[in-house]
C-alpha positions as CSV (number, residue, x, y, z in Angstrom):
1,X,0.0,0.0,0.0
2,X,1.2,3.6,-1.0
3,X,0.0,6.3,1.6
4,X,1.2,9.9,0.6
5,X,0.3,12.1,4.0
6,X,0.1,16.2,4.1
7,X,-0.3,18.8,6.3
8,X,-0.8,22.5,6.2
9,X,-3.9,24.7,5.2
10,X,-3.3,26.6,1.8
11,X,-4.2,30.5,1.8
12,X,-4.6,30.2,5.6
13,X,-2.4,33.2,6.6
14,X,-3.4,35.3,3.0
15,X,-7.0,34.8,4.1
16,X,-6.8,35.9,7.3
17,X,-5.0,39.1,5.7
18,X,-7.7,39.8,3.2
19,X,-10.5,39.2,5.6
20,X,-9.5,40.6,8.8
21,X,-7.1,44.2,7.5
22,X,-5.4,46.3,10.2
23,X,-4.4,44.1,12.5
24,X,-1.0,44.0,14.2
25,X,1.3,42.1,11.4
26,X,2.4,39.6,13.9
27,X,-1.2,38.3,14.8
28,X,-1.6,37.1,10.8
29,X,0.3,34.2,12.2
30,X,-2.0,33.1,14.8
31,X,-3.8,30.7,12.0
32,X,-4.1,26.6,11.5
33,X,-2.1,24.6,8.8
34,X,1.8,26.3,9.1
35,X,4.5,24.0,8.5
36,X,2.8,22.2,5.4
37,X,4.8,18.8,3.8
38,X,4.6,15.4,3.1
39,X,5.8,12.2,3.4
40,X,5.2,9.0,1.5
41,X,4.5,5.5,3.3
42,X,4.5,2.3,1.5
43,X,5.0,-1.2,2.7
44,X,8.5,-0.5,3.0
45,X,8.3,2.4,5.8
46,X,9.1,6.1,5.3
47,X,10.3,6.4,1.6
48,X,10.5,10.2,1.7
49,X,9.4,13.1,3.5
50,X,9.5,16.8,3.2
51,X,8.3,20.4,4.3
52,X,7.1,23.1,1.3
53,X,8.8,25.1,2.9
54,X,12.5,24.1,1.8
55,X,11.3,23.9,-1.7
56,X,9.9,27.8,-2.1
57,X,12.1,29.1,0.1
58,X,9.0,30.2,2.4
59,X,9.7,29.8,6.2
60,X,7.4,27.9,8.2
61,X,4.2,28.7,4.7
62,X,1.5,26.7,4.9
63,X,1.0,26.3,1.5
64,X,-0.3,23.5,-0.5
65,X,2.7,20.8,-0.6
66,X,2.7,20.5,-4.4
67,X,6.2,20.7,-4.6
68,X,7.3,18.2,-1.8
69,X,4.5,15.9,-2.9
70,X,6.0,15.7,-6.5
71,X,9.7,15.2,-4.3
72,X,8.1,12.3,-3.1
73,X,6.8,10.5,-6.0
74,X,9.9,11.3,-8.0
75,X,11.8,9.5,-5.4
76,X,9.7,6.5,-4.9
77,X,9.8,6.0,-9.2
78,X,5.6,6.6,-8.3
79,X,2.9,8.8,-10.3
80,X,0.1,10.3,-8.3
81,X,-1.7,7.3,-10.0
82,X,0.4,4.8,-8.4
83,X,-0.9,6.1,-4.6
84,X,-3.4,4.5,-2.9
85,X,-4.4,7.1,-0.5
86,X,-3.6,10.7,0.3
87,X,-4.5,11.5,3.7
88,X,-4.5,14.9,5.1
89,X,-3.6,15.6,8.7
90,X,-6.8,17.7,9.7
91,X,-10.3,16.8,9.9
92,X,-12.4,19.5,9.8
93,X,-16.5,18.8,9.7
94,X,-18.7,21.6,9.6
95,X,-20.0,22.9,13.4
96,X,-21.4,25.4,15.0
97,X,-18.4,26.9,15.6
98,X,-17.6,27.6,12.5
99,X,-20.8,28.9,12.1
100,X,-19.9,31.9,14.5
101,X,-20.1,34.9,11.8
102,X,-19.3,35.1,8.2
103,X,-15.6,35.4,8.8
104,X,-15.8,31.9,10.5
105,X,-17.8,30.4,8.0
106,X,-16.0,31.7,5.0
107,X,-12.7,30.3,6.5
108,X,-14.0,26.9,6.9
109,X,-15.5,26.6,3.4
110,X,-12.4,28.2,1.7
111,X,-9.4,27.0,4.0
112,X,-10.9,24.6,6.4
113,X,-13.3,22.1,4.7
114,X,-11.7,18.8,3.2
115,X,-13.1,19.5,-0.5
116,X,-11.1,22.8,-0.4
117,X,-8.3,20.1,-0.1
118,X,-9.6,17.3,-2.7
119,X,-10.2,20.1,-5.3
120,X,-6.6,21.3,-4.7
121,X,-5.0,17.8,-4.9
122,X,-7.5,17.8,-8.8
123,X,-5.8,20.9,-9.5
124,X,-2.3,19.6,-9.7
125,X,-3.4,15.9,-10.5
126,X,-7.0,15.8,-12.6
127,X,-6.6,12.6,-14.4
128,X,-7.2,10.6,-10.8
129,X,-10.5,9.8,-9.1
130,X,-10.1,12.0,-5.5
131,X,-13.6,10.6,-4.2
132,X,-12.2,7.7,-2.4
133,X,-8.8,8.4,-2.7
134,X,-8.5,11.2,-0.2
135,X,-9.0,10.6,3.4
136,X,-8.9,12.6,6.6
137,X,-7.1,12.2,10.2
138,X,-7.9,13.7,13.3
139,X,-4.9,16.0,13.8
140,X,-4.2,14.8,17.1
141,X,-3.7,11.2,15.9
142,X,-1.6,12.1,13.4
143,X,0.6,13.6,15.7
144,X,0.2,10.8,17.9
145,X,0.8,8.0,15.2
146,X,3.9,10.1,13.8
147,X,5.6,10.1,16.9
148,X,4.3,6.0,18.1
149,X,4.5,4.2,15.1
150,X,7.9,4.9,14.7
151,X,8.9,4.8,18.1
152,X,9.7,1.2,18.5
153,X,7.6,0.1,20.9
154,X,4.5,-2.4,21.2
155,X,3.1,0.0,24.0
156,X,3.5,3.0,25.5
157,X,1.7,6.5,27.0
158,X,1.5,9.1,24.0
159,X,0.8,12.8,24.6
160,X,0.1,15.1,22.1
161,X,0.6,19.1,23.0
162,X,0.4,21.8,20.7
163,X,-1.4,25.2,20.2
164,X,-4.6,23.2,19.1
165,X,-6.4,20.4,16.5
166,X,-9.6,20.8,15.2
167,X,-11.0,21.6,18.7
168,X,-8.5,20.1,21.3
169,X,-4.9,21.3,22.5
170,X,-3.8,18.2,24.1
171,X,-4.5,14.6,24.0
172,X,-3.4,12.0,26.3
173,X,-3.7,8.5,24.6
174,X,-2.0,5.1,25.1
175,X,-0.8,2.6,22.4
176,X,-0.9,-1.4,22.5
177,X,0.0,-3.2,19.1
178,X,-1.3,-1.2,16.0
179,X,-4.5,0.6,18.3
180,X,-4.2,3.8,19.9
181,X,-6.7,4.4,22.1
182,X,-7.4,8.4,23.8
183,X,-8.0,8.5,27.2
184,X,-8.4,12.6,27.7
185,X,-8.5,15.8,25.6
186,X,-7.9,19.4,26.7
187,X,-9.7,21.8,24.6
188,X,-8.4,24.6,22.5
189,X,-9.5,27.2,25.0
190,X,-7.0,25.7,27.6
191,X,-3.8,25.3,25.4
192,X,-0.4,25.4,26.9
193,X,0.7,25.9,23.3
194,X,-1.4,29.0,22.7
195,X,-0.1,30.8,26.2
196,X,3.3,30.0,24.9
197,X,2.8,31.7,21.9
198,X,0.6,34.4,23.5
199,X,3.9,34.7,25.7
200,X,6.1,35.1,22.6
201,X,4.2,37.7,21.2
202,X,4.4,39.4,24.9
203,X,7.9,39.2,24.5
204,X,8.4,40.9,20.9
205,X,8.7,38.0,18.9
206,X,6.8,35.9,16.3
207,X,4.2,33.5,17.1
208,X,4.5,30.3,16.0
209,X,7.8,30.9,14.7
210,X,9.8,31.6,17.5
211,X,9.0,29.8,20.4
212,X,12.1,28.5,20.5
213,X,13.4,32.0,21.7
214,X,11.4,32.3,24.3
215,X,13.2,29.2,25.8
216,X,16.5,29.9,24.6
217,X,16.1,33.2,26.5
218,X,14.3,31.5,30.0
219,X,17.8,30.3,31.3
220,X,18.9,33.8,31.8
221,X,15.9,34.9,33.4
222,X,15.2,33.9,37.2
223,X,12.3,31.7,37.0
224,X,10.5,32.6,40.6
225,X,10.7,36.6,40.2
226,X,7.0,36.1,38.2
227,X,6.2,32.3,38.9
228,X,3.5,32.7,41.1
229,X,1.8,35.2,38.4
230,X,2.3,32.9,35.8
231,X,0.8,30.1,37.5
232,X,-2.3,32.3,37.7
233,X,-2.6,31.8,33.8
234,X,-1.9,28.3,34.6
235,X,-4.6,26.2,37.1
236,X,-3.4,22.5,38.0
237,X,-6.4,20.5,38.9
238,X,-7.2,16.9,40.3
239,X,-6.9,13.9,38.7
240,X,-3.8,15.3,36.2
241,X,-6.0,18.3,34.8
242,X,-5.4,21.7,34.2
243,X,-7.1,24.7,32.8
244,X,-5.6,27.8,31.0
245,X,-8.0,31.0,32.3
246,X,-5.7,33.4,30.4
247,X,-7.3,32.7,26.9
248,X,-10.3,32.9,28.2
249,X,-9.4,36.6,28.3
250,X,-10.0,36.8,24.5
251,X,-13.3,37.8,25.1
252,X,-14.5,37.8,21.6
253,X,-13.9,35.8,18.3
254,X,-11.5,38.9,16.7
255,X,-9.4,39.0,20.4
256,X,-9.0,35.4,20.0
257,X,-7.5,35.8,16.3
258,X,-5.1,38.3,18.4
259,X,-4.9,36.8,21.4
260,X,-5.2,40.3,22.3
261,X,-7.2,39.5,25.7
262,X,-4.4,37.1,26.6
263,X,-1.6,39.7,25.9
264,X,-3.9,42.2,28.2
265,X,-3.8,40.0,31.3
266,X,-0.1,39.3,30.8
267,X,0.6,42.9,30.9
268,X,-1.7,43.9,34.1
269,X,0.1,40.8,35.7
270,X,3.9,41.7,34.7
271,X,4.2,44.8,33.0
272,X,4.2,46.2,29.8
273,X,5.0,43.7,26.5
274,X,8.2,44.1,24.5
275,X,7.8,46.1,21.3
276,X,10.0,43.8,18.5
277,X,13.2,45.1,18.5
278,X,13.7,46.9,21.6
279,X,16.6,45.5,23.7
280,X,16.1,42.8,26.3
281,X,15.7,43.7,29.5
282,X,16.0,41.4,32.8
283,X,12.4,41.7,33.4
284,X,11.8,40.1,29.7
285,X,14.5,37.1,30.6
286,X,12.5,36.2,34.0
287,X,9.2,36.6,32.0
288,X,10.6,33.6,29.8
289,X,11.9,32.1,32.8
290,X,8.9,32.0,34.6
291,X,6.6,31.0,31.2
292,X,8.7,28.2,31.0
293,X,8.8,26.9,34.3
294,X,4.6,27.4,34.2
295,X,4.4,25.1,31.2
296,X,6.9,22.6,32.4
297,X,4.8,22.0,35.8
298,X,1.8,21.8,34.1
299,X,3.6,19.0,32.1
300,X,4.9,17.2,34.8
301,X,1.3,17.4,36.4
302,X,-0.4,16.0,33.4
303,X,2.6,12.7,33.2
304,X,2.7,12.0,36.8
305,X,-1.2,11.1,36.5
306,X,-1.3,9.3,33.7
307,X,2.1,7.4,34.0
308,X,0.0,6.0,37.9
309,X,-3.2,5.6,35.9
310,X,-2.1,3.5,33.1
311,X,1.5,2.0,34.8
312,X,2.9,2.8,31.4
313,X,7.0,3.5,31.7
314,X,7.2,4.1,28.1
315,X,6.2,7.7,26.6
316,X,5.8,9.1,22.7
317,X,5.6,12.4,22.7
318,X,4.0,14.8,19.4
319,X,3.1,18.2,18.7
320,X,4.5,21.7,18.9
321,X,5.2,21.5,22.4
322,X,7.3,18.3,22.0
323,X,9.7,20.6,20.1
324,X,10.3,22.7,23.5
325,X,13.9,20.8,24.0
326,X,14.0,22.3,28.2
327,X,10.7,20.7,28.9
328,X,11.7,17.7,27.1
329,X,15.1,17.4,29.1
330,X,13.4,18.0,32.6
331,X,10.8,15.0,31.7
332,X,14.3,12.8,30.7
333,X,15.9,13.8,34.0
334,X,12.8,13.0,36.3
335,X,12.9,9.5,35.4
336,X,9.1,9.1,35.6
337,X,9.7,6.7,31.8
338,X,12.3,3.9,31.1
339,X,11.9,4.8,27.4
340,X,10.9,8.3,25.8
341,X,10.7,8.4,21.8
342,X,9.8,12.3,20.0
343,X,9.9,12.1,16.6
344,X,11.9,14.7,15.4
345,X,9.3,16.4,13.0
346,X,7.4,16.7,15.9
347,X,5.1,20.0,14.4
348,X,2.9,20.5,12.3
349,X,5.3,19.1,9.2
350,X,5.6,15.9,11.3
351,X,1.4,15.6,11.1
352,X,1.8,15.0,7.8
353,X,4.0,12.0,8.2
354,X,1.7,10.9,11.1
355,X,-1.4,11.2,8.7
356,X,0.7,8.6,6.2
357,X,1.4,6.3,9.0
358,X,-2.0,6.3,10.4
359,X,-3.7,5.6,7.0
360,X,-0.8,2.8,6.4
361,X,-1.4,1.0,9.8
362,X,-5.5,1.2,9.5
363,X,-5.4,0.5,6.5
364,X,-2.5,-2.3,5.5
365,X,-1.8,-5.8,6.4
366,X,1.8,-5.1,6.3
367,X,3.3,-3.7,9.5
368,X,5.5,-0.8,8.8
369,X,5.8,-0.1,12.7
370,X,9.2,0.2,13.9
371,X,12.2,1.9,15.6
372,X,13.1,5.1,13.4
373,X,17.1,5.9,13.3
374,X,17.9,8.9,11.1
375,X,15.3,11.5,9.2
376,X,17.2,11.2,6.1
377,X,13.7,11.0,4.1
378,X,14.7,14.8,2.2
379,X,16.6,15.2,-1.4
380,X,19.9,13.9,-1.6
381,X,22.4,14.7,-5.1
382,X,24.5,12.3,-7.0
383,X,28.0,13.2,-7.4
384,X,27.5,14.0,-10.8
385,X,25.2,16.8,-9.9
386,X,27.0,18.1,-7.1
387,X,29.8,18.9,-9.7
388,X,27.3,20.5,-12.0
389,X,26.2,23.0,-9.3
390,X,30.0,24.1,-9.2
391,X,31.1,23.5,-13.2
392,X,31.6,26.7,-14.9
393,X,31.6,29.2,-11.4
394,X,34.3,31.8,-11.6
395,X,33.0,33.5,-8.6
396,X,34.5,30.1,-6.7
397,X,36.8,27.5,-6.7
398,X,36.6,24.2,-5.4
399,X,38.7,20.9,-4.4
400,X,37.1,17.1,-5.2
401,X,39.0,14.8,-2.3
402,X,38.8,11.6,-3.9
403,X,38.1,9.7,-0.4
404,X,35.8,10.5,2.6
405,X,38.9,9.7,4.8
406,X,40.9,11.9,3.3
407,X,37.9,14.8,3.2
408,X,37.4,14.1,6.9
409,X,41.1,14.7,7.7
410,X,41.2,18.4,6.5
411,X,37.9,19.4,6.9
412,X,38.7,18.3,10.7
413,X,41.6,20.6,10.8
414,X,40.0,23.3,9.4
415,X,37.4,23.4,12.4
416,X,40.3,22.9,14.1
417,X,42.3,26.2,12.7
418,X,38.5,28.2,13.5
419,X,36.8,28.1,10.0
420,X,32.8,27.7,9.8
421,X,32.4,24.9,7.5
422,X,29.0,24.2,5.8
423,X,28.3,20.8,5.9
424,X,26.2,19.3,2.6
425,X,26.1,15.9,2.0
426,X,23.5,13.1,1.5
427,X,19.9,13.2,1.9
428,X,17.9,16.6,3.9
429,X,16.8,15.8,6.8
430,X,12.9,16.1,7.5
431,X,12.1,17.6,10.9
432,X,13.2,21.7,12.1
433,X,16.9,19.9,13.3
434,X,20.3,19.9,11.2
435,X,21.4,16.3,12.1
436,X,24.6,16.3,10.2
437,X,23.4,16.2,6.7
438,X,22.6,20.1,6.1
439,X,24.9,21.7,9.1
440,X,27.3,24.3,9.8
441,X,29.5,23.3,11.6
442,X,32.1,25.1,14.1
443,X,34.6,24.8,17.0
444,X,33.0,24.2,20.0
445,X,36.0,25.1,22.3
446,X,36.3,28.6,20.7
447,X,34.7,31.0,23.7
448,X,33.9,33.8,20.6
449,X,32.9,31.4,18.0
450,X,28.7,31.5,19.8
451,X,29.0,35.1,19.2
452,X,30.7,35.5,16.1
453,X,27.9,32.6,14.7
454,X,24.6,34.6,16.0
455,X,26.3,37.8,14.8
456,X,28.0,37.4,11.8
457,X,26.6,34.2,9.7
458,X,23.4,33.1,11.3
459,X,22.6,37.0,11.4
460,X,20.1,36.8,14.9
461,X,20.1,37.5,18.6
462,X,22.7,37.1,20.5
463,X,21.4,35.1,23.2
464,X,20.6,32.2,21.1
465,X,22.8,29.0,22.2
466,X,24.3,26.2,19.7
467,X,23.9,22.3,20.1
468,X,27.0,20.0,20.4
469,X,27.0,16.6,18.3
470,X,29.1,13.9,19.5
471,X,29.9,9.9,19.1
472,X,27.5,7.8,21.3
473,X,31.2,6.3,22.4
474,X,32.0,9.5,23.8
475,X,28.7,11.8,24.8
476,X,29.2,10.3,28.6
477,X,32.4,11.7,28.6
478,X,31.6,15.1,28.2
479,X,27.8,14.8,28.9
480,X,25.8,14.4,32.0
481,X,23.1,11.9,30.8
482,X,20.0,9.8,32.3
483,X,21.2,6.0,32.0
484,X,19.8,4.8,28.7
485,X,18.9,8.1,26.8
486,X,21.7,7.7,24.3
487,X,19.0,6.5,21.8
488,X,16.3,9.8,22.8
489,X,18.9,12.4,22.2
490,X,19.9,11.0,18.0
491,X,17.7,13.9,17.2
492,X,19.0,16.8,19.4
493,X,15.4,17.0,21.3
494,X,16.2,17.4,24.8
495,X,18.6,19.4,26.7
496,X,21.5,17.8,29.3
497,X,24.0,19.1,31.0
498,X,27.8,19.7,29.9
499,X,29.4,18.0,32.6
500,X,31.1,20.8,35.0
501,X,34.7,19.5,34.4
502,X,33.6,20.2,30.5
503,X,31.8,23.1,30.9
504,X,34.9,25.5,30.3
505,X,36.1,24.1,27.7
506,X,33.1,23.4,25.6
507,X,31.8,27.4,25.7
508,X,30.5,27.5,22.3
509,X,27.8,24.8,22.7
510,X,27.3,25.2,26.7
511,X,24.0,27.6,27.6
512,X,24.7,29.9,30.5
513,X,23.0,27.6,32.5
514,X,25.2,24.5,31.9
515,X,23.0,23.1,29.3
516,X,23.6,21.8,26.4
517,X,21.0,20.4,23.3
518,X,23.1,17.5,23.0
519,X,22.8,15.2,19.4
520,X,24.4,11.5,20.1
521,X,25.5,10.1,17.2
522,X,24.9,6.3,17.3
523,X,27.4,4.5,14.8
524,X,25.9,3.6,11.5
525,X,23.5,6.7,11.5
526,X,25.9,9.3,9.7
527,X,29.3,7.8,8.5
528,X,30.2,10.9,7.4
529,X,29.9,13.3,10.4
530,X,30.8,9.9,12.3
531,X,34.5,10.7,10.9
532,X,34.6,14.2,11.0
533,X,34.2,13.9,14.8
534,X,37.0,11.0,14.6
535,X,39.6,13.2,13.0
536,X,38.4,16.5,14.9
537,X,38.7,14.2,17.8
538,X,42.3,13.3,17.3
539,X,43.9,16.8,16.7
540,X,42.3,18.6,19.3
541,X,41.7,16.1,22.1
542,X,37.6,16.8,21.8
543,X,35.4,15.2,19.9
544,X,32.6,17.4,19.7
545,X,31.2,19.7,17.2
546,X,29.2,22.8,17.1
547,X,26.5,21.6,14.9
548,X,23.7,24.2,13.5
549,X,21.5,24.2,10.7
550,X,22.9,25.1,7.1
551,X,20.8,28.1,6.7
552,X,20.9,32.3,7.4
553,X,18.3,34.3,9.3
554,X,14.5,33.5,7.5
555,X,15.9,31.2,5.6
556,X,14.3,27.8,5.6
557,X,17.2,24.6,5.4
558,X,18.8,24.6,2.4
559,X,17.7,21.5,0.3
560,X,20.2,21.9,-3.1
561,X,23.5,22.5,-3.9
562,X,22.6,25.6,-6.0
563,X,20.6,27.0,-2.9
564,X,24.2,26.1,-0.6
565,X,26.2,27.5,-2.8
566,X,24.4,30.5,-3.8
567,X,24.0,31.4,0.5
568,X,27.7,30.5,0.7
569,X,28.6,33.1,-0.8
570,X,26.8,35.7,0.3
571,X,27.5,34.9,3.5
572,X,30.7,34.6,6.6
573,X,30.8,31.0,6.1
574,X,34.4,29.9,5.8
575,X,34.1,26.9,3.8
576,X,31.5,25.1,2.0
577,X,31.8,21.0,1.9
578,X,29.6,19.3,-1.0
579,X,29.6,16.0,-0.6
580,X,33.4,15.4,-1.9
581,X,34.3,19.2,-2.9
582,X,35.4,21.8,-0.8
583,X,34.0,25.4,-2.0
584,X,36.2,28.5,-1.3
585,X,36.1,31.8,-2.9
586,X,37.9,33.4,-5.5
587,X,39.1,36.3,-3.9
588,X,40.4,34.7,-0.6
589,X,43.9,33.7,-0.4
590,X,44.0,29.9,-1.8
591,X,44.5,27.8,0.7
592,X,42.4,25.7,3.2
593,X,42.0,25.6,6.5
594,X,44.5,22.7,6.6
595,X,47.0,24.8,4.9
596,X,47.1,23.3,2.0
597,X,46.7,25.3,-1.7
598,X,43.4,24.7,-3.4
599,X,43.4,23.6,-6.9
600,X,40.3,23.6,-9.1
601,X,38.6,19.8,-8.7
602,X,41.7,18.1,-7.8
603,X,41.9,15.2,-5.2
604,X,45.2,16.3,-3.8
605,X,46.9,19.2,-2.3
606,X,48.7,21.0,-5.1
């Protein structure tokens, strides 16, 4: 069976802007169906899987995956003909609240509703039948089947947590075998998503974009300075329950598409909101602090409950929240679960792959369950094309190492001599994360290389930390982990500690609280970066690496070699590795960071 999932909601965002004019540019983001991709499923497992967003160029658009469904076909050999099924990773039936007013009920019939979907999918592919062909999922369960399916395990608890589904902002399920059954939503009006995000905006920054800020920015903040007042936004109740009486501050159906209400009680409870732009402010930091802190015992709250109720000591967790790395690291350390499993795509691309996987597993004798390793389901480039990308460039110069040993062995040293190297090789990864296949990667024992990466090549604020990546045979060493989470931190989801003896020199990956978003390399996963981290390893004594997504500020991943190369050289990046080639620019003085001469496509050093 060949299941190709989606997600996002196309013109989402640009209806929002035609219908509702005047409103503050950042609340145009407070819509469904962001993060749109897909993912193909056959009886062989994950074939391929992509976001739109790498393909247009668009961060985080929620437009219509044509372009990353066509990716997947193209590598399976399919035609849309071929598929079986295309399921979409919303539901959306008509209601009564979408019955609200005419902006309500326009949205659902031109954004929401699933023939708005089926007559986009005709659009792009008319010649097949889309009355049978297209199914819904309960967004939810696809998050939940995204993240369980390919966990690994024949049971476990599964939480899904994000700003909302169709009407629900969490749900607490557990799966046995193929079935997963839900044991409790929280509606949308009580989402520890949506106060996040109502937080961001607070805060001066984007919602539903950069979340991730906010708790990059909490460890500098003192977490109890506004604790209690956050916890007045945030109500723990018997029996693992919880209610959010913030939003229910948006007191109409336009302050709820502005969480305006929200953003009100915030500011009567701590103080006027951060204007974008304006400098940080210890208030702000404690603020984040204490928003984090709020969400994170609400968390615990809801897992303490259920892990007694059910006896379960495995957990999957899904959803936007699930993407919070802090939260994810404190739930590690507690040692509440033997085994935790997030899948790395863990947003709303990731629904897309859960909608797949549902379908496949209802659907499908064959059982395409199983442990995941790496998210290598994106575009990869032959050799042959890789050298196209560079053939005929006068603007750069480039040197084709005729062995990965060899490559590993000077691109090692120069990380080790302080270049930023960007790191393309193999297949893109699928999920917000550089794993090691579209990185840049850096010098983690250089104290200025965090602040010369956030200032001068990733272009954003400064107080934004870096993640290490290190051999499984060596993250003990240097990192303070629960026994057994090796296999949870392969996708560089939850925070450690640096270990203190460590901490000093590993300042370009440590936050200032000792943390650190560590990526364990398990051997097999990425022989490539497996050997970088070898040969780094052996001339410096470390073997860690600053690893960071290839990409510059509002710029999604880069998929292509055209794309890399083009952002290269606009850019502070030292070096650029494709696949076998090393890219360096004309007007620099010829030699690598090993010290060798370049020359032009040669395997050796002149």
């Amino acid at each position: 069976m060949r299941v190709i999932g989606i997600s996002g909601m196309h013109d989402g965002l640009a209806f929002k802007r035609r219908e509702l004019p005047g409103l503050d540019p950042r609340a145009y983001r407070i819509v469904q169906g962001l993060d749109s991709a897909a993912a193909l499923v056959t009886d062989e497992g994950v074939v391929a899987a992509a976001a739109e967003e790498r393909f247009t160029g668009v961060k985080t658009t929620g437009a219509f995956p044509v372009n990353a469904v066509e990716y997947c076909l193209r590598e399976a050999g399919l035609t849309m003909s071929d598929v079986d099924l295309v399921a979409h990773g919303f539901d959306y039936r008509p209601s009564p609240a979408h019955e609200l007013n005419q902006f309500t009920r326009r949205r659902y019939q031109q954004v929401y509703a699933p023939d708005v979907h089926r007559a986009l999918l005709a659009r792009h592919w008319a010649d097949v039948d889309w009355g049978r062909r297209f199914v819904t999922v309960p967004h939810h369960l696809a998050h939940a089947a995204s993240s369980y399916h390919l966990s690994g395990m024949d049971d476990a608890l599964i939480v899904v947590a994000d700003g909302m589904g169709e009407t629900e902002s969490m749900t607490v399920a557990t799966g046995r075998g193929r079935d997963v059954e839900v044991l409790r939503q929280v509606p949308a009006l009580h989402s520890l998503g949506s106060l996040y995000g109502a937080a961001t905006l607070y805060l001066g920054f984007e919602f539903a974009m950069d979340e991730y800020k906010v708790m990059g920015l909490a460890p500098y903040g003192d977490p109890h300075r506004y604790f209690d007042e956050i916890m007045r936004l945030i109500r723990l109740g018997p029996d693992g329950s919880y209610t959010v009486p913030a939003l229910a501050e948006n007191r109409s159906w336009l302050e709820h598409e502005s969480h305006a209400g929200t953003i009100r009680r915030l500011t009567e409870l701590l103080g006027p909101p951060r204007e974008p732009g304006d400098a940080l402010e210890q208030r702000h930091m404690d603020v984040a602090a204490a928003v984090q802190a709020g969400v994170e015992a609400a968390l615990l709250h809801v897992l303490r409950h259920f892990r007694t109720v059910t006896g379960q000591r495995n957990l999957c967790l899904a959803g936007g929240v699930a993407l919070n790395c802090t939260a994810n690291g404190l739930i590690s350390r507690s040692r509440m679960f033997d085994r935790i499993f997030v899948q790395p795509a863990a947003g709303d691309d990731g629904s897309a792959l859960g909608a797949a996987l549902y379908a496949h597993v209802s659907r499908a004798e064959v059982d395409v369950r199983g442990p995941m390793t790496m998210p290598y389901w994106g575009p990869g480039y032959a050799p042959e094309e890789l050298a196209g990308a560079l053939a005929g460039r006068p603007d750069c110069r480039s040197r084709r190492y005729g062995t990965e040993a060899e490559l590993a062995r000077d691109v090692a040293q120069m990380i080790a001599n302080r270049k930023v190297v960007a790191w393309f090789q193999g297949r893109m990864e699928f999920g917000p994360r550089a794993l090691g296949n579209r990185s840049i990667l850096a010098d983690p024992r250089d104290p200025t290389m965090r602040d010369h990466l956030n200032a001068i090549v990733k272009q954003r604020e400064g107080f934004r930390p870096f993640a290490p990546v290190v051999r499984e045979v060596d993250a003990d060493r240097f990192f303070d982990l629960p026994d057994g989470a090796h296999q949870r931190h392969a996708h560089m989801l939850f925070v450690g500690h640096t270990r203190t003896e460590y901490r000093a020199a590993l300042p370009a990956v440590t936050h200032v609280d000792g943390t650190a978003r560590v990526q364990v390399l398990r051997r097999g996963h990425n022989d490539a970066l497996w050997q970088l981290l070898e040969e780094f390893g052996a001339r410096t004594g470390v073997p860690v690496l600053l690893n960071t997504s290839l990409n510059l500020r509002g710029q999604p991943i880069i998929r292509d070699p055209e794309t890399a190369l083009s952002t290269f050289l606009g850019s502070r990046i030292d070096r650029l590795v494709l696949g076998r080639h090393v890219v360096s620019r004309v007007e620099e003085d010829g030699h690598d960071g090993a010290g060798a001469p370049v020359d032009q496509d040669t395997a050796a050093p002149v």
